[in-house]
Steps between C-alpha positions, in 0.01 A plus 500: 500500500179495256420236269219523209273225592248467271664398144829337439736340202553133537791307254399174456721199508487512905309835581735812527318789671607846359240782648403728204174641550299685262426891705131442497460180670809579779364427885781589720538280814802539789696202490810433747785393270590548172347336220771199285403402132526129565417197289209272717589112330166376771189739477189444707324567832743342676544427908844773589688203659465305182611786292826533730549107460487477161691849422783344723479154304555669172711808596853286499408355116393861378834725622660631241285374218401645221170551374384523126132667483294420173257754525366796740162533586322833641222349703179754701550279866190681649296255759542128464748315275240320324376860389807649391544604126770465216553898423764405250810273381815513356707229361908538649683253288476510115 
């Protein structure tokens, strides 16, 4: 599987990851398993065995839930977070 890994789409309202690179800025990296739009409710440089606690702590209270997104941001993720940049956004509900 290959995964764009230098620009992404992020909904806000939790984070949902949707890869949509632009053709020009596309770096191509092998990655092992397939790649799941997901919504992160926690984001930050976080220790892995803290991520797994806390994903199973919520995972129970989030099945089957719905989730209403205000808006959807398009956001350039190249190098650090602090450096990333609003591209664009959309409002969802009117």
């Amino acid at each position: 599987m290959w995964e764009a890994v230098e620009s992404a789409t992020w909904c806000t309202g939790g984070q949902m990851a949707i890869w949509t690179p632009p053709p020009q800025k596309t770096a191509l990296a092998k990655r092992k398993e397939a790649f799941m739009p997901h919504v992160s409710f926690i984001y930050g440089d976080l220790a892995n065995k803290l991520r797994a606690n806390l994903a199973k702590e919520l995972q129970p209270s989030l099945d089957s839930r719905r989730l209403k997104m205000k808006k959807l941001q398009v956001w350039r993720t190249l190098g650090p977070a602090e450096t990333w940049e609003l591209v664009a956004e959309q409002s969802l509900i009117s």
